[in-house]
TORMI-853564 format. One record per atom (N, C-alpha, C, CB): residue number from 1; x, y, z; atom name; residue in one letter. Coordinates in steps of 0.02 Angstrom, whole numbers. Glycine has a CB too. Layout:
N
@pos NUM | east X | north Y | up Z | site CA | code A
...
END
This chain:
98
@pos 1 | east -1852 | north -446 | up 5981 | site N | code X
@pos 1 | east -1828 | north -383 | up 5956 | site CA | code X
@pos 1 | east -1887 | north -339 | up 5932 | site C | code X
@pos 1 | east -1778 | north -393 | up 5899 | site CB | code X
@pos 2 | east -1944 | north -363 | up 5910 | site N | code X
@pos 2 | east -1973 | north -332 | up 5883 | site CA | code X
@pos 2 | east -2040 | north -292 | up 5956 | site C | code X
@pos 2 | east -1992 | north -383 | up 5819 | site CB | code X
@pos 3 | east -2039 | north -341 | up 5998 | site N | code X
@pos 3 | east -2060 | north -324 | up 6043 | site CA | code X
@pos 3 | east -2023 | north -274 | up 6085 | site C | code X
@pos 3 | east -2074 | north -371 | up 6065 | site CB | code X
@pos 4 | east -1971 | north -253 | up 6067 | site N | code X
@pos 4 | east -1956 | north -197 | up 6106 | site CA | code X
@pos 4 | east -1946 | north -141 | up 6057 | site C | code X
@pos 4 | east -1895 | north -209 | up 6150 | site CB | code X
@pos 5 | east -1949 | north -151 | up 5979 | site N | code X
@pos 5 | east -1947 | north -76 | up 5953 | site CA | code X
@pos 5 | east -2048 | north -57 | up 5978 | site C | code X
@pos 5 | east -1919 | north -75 | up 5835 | site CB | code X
@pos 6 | east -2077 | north -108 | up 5970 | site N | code X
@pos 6 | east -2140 | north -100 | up 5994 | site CA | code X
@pos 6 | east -2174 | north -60 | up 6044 | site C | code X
@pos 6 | east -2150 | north -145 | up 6009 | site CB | code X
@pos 7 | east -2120 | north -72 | up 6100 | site N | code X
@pos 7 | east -2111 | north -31 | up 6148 | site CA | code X
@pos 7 | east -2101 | north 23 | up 6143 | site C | code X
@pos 7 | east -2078 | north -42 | up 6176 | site CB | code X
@pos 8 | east -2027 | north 43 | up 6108 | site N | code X
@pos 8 | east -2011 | north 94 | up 6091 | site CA | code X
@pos 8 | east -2064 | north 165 | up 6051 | site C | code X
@pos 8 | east -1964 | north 67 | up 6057 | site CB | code X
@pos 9 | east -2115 | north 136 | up 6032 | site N | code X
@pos 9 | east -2153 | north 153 | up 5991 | site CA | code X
@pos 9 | east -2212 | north 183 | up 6009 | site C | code X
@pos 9 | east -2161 | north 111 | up 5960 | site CB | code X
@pos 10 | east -2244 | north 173 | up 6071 | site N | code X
@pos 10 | east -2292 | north 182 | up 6111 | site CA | code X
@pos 10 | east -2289 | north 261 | up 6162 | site C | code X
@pos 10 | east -2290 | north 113 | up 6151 | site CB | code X
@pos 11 | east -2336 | north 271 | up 6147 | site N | code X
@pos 11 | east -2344 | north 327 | up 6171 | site CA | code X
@pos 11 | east -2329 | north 327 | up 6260 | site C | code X
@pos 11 | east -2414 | north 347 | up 6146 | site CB | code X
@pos 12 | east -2310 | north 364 | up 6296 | site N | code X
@pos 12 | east -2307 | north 366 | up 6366 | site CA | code X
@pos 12 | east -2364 | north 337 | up 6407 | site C | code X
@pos 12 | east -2300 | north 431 | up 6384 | site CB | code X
@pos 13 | east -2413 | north 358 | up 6386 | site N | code X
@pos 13 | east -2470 | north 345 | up 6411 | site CA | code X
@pos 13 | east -2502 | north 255 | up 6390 | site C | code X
@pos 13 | east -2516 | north 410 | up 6382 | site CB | code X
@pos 14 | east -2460 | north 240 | up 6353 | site N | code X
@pos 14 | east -2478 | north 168 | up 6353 | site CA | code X
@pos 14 | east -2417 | north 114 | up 6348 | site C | code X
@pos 14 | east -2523 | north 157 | up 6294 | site CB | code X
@pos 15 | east -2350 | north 154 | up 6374 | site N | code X
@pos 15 | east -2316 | north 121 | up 6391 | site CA | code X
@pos 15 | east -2325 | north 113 | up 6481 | site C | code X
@pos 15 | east -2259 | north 145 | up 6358 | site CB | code X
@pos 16 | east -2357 | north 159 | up 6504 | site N | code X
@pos 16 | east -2364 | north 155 | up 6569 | site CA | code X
@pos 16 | east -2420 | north 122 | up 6582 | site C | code X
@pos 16 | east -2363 | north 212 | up 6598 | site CB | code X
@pos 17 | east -2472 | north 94 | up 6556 | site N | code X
@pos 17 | east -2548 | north 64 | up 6566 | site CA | code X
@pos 17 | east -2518 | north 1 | up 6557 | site C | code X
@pos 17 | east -2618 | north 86 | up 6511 | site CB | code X
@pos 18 | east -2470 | north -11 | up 6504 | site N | code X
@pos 18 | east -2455 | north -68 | up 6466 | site CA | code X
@pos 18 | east -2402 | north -116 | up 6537 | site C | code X
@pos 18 | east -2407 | north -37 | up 6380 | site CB | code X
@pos 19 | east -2357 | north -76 | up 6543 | site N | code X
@pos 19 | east -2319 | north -110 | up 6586 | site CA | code X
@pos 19 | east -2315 | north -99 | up 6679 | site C | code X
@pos 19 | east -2258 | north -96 | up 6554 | site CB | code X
@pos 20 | east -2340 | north -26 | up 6706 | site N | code X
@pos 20 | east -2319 | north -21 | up 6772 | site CA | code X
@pos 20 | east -2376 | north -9 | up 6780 | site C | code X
@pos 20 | east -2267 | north 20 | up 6798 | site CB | code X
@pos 21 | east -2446 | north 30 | up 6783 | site N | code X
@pos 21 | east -2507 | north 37 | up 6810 | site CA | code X
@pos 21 | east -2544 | north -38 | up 6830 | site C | code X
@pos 21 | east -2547 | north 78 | up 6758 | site CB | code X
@pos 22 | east -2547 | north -81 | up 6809 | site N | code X
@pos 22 | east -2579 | north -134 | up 6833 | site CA | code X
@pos 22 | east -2548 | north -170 | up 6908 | site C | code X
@pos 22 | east -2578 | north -181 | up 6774 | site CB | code X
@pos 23 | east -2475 | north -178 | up 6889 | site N | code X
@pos 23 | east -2451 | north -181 | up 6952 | site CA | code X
@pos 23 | east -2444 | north -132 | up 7004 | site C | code X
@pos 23 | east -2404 | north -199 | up 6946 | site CB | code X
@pos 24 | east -2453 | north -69 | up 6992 | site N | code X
@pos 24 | east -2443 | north -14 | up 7030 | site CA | code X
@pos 24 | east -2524 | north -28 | up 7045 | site C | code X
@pos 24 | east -2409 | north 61 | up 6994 | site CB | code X
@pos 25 | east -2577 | north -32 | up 7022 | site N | code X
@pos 25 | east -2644 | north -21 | up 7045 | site CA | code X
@pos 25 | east -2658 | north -78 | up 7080 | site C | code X
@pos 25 | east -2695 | north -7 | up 6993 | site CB | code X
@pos 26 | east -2633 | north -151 | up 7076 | site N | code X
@pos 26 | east -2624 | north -176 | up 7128 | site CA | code X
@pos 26 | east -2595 | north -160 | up 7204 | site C | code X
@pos 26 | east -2603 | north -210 | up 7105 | site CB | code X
@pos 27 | east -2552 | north -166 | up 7184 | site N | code X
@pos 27 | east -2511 | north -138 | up 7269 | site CA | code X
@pos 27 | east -2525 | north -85 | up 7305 | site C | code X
@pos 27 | east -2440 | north -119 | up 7268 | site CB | code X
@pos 28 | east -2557 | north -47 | up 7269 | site N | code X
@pos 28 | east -2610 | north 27 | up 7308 | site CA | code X
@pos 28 | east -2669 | north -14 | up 7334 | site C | code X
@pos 28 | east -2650 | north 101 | up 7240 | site CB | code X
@pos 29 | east -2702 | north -71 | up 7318 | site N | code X
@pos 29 | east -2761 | north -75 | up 7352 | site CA | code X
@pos 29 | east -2736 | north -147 | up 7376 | site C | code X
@pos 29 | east -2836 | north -66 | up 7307 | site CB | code X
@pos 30 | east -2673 | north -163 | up 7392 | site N | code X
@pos 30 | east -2640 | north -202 | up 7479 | site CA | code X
@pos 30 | east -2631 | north -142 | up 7516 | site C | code X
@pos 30 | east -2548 | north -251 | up 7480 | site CB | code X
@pos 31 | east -2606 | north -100 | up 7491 | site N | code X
@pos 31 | east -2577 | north -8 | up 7528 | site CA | code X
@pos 31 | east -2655 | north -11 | up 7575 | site C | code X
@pos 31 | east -2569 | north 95 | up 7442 | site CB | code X
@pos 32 | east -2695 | north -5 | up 7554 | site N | code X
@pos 32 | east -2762 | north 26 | up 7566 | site CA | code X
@pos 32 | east -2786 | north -35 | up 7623 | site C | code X
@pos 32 | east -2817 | north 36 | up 7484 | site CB | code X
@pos 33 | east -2798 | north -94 | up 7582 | site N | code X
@pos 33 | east -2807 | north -127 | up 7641 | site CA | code X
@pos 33 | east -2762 | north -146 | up 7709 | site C | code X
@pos 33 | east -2823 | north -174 | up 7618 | site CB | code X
@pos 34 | east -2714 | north -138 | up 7685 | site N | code X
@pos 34 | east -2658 | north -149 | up 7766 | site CA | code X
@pos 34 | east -2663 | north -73 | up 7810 | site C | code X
@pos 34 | east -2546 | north -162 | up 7738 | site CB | code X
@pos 35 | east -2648 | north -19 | up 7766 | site N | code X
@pos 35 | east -2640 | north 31 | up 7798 | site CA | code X
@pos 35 | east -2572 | north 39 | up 7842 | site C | code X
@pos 35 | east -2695 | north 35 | up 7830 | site CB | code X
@pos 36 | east -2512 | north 19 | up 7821 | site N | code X
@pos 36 | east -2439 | north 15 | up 7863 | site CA | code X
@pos 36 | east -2438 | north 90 | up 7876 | site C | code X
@pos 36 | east -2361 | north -17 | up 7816 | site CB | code X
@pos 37 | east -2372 | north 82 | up 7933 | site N | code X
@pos 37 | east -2368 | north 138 | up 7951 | site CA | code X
@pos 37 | east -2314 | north 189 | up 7907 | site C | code X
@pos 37 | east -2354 | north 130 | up 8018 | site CB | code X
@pos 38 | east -2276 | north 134 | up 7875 | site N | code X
@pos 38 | east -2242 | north 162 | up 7831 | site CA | code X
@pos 38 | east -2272 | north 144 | up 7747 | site C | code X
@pos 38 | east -2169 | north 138 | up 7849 | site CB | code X
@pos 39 | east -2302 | north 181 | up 7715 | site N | code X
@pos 39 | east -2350 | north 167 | up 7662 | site CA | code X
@pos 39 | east -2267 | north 167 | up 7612 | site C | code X
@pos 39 | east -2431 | north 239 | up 7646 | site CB | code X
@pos 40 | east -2252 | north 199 | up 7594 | site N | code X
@pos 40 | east -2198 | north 209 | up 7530 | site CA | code X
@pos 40 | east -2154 | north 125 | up 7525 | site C | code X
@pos 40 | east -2130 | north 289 | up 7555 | site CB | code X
@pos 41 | east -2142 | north 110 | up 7600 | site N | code X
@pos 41 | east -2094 | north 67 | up 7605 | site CA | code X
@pos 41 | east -2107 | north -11 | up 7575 | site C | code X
@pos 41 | east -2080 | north 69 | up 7674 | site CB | code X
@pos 42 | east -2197 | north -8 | up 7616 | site N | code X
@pos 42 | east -2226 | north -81 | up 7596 | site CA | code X
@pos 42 | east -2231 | north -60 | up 7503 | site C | code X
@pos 42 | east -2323 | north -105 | up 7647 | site CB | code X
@pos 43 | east -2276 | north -9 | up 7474 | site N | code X
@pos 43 | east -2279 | north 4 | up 7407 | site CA | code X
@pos 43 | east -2220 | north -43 | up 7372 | site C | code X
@pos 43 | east -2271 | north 84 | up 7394 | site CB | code X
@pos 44 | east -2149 | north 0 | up 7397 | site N | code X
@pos 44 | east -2092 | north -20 | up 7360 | site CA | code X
@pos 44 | east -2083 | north -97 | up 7359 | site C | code X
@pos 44 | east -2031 | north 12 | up 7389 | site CB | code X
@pos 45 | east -2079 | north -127 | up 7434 | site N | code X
@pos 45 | east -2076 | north -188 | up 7448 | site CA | code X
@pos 45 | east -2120 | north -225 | up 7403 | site C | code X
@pos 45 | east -2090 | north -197 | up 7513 | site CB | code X
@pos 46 | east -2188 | north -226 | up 7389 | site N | code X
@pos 46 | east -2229 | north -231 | up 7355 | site CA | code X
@pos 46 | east -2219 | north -253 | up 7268 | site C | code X
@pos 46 | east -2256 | north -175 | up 7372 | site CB | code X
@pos 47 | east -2202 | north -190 | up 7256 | site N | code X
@pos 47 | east -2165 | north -188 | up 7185 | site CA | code X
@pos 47 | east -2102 | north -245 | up 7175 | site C | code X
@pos 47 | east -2130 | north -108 | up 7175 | site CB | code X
@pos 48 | east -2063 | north -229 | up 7211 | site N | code X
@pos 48 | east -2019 | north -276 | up 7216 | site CA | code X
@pos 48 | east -2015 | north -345 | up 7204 | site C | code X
@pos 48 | east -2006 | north -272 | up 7258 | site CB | code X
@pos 49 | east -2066 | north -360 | up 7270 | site N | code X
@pos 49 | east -2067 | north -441 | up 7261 | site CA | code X
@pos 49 | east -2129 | north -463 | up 7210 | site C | code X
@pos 49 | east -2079 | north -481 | up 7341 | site CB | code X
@pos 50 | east -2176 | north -424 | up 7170 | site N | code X
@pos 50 | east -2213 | north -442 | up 7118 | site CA | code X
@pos 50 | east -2178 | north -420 | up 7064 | site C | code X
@pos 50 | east -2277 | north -419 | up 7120 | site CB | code X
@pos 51 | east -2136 | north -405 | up 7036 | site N | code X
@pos 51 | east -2120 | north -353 | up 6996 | site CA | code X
@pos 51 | east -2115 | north -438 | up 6928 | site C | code X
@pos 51 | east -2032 | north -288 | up 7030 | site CB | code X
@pos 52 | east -2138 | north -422 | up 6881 | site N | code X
@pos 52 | east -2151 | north -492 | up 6822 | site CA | code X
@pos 52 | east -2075 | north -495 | up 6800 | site C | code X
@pos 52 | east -2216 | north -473 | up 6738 | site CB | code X
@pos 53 | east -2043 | north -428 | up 6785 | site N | code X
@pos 53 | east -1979 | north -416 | up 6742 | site CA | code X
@pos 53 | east -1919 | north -428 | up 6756 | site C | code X
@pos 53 | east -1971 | north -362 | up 6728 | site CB | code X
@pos 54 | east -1918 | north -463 | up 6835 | site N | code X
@pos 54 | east -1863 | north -478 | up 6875 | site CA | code X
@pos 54 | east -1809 | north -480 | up 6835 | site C | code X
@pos 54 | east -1869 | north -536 | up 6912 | site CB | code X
@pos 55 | east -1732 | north -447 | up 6856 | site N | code X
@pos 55 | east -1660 | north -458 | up 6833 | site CA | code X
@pos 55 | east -1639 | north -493 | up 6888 | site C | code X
@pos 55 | east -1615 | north -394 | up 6816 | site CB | code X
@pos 56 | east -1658 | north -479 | up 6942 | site N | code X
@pos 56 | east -1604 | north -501 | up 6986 | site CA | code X
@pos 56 | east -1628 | north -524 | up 7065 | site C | code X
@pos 56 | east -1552 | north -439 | up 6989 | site CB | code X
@pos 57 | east -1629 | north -548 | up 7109 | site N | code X
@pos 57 | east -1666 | north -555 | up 7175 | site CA | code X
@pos 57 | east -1679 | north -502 | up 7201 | site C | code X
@pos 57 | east -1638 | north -591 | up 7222 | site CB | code X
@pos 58 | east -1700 | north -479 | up 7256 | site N | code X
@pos 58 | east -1723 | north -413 | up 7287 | site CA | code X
@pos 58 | east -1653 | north -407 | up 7331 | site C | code X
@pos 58 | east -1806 | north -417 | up 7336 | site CB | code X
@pos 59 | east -1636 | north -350 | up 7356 | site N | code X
@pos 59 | east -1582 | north -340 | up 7402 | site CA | code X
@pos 59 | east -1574 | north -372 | up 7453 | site C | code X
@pos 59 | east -1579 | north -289 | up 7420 | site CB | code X
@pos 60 | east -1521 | north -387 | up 7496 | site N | code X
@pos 60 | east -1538 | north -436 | up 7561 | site CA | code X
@pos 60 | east -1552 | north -365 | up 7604 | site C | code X
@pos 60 | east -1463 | north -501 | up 7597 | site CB | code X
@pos 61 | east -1635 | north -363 | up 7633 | site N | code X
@pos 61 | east -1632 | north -332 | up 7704 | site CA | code X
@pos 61 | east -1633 | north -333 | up 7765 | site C | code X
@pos 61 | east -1651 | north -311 | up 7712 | site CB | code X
@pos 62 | east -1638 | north -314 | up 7814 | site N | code X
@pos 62 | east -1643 | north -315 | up 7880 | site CA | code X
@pos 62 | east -1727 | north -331 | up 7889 | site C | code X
@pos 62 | east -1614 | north -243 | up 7911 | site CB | code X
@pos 63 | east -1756 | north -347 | up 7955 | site N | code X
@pos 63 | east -1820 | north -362 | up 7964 | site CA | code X
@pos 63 | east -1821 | north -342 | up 8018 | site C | code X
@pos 63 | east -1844 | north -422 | up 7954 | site CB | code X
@pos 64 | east -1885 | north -271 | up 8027 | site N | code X
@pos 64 | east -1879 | north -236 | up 8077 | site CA | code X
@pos 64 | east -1899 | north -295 | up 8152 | site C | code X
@pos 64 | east -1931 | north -167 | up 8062 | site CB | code X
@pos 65 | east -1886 | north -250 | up 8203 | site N | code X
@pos 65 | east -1888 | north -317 | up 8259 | site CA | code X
@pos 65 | east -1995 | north -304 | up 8275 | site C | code X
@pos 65 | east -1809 | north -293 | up 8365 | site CB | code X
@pos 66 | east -2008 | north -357 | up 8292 | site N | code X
@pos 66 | east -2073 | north -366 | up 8310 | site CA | code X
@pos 66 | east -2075 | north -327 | up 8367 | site C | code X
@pos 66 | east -2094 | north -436 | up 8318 | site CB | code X
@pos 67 | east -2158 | north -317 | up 8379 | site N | code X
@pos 67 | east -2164 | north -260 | up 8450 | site CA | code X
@pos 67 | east -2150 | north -306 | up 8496 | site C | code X
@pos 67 | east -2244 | north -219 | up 8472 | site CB | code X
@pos 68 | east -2092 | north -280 | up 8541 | site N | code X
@pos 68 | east -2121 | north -315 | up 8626 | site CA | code X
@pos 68 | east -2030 | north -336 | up 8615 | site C | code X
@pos 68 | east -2213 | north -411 | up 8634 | site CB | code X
@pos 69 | east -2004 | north -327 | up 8551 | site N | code X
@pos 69 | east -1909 | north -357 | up 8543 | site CA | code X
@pos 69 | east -1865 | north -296 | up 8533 | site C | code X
@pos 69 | east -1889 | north -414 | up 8461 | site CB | code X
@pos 70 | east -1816 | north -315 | up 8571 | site N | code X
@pos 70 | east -1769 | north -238 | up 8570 | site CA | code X
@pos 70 | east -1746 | north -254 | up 8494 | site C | code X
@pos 70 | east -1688 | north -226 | up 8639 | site CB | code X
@pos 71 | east -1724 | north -164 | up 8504 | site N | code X
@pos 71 | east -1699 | north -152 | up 8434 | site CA | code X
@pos 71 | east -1625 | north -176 | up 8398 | site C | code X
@pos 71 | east -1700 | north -81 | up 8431 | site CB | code X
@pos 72 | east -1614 | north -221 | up 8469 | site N | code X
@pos 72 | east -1543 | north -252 | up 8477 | site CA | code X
@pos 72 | east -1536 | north -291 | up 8394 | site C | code X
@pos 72 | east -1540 | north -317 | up 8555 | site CB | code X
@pos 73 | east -1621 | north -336 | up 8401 | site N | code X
@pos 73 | east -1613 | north -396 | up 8360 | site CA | code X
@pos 73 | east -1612 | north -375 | up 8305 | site C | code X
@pos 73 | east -1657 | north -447 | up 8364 | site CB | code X
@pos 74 | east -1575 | north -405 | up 8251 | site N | code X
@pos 74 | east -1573 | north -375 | up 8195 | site CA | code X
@pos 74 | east -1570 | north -452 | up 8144 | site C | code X
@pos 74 | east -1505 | north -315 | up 8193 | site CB | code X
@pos 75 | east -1608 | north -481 | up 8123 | site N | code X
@pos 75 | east -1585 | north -551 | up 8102 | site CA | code X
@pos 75 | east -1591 | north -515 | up 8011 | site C | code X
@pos 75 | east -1651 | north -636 | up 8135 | site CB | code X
@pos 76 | east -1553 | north -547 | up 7981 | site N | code X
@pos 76 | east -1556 | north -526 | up 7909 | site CA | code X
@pos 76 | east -1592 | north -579 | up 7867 | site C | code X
@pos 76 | east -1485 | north -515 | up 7880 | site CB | code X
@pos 77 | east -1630 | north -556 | up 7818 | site N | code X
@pos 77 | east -1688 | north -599 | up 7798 | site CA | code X
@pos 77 | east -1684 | north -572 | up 7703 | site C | code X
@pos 77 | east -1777 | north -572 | up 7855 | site CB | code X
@pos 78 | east -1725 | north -584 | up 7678 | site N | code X
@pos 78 | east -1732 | north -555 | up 7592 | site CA | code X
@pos 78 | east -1785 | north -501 | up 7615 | site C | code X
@pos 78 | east -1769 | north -623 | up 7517 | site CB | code X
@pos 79 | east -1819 | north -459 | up 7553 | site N | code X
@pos 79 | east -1864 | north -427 | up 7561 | site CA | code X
@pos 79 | east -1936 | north -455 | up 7608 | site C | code X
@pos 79 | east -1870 | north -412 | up 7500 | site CB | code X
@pos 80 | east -1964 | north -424 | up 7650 | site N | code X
@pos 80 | east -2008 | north -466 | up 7686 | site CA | code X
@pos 80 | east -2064 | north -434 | up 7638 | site C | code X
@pos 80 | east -2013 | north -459 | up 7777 | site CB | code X
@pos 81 | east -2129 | north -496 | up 7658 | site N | code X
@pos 81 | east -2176 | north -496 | up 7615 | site CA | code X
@pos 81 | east -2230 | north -457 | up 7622 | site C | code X
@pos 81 | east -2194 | north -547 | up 7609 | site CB | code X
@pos 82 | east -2240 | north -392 | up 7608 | site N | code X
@pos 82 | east -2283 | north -353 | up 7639 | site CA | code X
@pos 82 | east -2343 | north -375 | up 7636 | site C | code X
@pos 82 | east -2283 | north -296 | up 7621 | site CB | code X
@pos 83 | east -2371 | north -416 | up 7599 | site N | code X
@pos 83 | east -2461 | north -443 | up 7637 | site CA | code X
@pos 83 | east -2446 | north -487 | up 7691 | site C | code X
@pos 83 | east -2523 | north -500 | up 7577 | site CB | code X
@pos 84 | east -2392 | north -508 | up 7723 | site N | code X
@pos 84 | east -2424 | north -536 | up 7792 | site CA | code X
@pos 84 | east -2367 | north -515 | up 7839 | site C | code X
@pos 84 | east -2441 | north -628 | up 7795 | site CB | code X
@pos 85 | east -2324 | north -478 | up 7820 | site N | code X
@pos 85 | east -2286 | north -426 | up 7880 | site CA | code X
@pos 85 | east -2323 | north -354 | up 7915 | site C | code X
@pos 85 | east -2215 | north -395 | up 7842 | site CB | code X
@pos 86 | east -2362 | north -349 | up 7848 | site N | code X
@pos 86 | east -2400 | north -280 | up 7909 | site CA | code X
@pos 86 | east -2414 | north -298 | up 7964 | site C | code X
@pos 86 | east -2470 | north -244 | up 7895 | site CB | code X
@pos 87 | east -2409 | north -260 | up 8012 | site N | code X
@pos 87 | east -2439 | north -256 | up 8084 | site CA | code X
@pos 87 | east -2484 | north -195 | up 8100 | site C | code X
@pos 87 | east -2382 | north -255 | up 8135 | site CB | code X
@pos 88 | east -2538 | north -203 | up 8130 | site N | code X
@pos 88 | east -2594 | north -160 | up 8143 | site CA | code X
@pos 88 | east -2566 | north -96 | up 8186 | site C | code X
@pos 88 | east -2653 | north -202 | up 8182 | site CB | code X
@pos 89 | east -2583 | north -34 | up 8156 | site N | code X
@pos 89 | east -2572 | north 10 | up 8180 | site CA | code X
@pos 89 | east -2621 | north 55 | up 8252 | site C | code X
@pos 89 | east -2563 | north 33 | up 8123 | site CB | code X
@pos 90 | east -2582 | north 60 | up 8292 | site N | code X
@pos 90 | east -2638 | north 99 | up 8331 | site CA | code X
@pos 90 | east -2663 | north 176 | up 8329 | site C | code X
@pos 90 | east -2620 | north 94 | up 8393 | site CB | code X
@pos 91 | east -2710 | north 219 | up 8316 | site N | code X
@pos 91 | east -2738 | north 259 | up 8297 | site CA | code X
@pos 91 | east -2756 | north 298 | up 8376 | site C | code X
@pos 91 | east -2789 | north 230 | up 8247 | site CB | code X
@pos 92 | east -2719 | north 336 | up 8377 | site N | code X
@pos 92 | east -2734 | north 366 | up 8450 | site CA | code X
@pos 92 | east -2786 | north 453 | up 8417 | site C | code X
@pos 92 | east -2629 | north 386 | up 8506 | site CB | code X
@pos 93 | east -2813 | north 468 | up 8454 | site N | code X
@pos 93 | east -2857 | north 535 | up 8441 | site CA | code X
@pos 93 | east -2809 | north 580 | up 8485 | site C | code X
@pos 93 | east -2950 | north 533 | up 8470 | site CB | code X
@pos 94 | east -2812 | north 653 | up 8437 | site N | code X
@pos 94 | east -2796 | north 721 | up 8450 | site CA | code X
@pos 94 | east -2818 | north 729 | up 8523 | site C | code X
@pos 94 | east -2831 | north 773 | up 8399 | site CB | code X
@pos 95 | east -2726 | north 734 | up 8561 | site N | code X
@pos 95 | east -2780 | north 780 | up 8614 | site CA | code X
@pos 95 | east -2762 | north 859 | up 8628 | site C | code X
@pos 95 | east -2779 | north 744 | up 8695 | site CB | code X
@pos 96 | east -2807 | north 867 | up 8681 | site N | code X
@pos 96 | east -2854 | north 940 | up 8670 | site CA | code X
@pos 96 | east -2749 | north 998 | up 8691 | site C | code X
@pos 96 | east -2964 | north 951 | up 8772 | site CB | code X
@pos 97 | east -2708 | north 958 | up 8712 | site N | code X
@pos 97 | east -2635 | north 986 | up 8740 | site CA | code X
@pos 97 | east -2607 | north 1000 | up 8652 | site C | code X
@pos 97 | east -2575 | north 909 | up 8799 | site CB | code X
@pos 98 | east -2601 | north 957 | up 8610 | site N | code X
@pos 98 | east -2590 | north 972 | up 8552 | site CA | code X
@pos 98 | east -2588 | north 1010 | up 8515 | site C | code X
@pos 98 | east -2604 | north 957 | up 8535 | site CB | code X
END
């Protein structure tokens, strides 16, 4: 109890250093090193499955289909683990029709 009037007590700026910036400054530099194509999604995913404060399991989601599998497949899985679900993105250059 006392640890949460504690809380209560703290200025914004160190309720946010205190509890979500460390984990948030983690998962920006998996963001950085994976580079997904969908950045927001892995972030969230991210948060999710590190998150210390857990209430409850992560949602059941879908798991997009791997390259080269129709979009038929849809197998249902928990949150997937964004450090070893990224897949490498290909980086094509501007062309001159553009």
């Amino acid at each position: 109890m006392n640890e949460r009037i504690e809380v209560k007590a703290m200025t914004v700026r160190q309720y946010l250093e205190s509890t979500v910036v460390p984990l948030l400054l983690q998962g920006l530099q998996y963001l950085v090193l994976e580079r997904p194509t969908n950045p927001v999604e892995y972030l969230a995913a991210f948060l999710l499955k590190n998150n210390p404060h857990k209430l409850e399991p992560p949602l059941e989601v879908k798991e997009l289909p791997k390259e080269g599998e129709s979009k038929e497949a849809e197998p249902a899985s928990t949150f997937p683990d964004p450090i070893f679900t990224a897949r490498p993105v290909e980086v094509k250059a501007p062309s001159e029709a553009d």
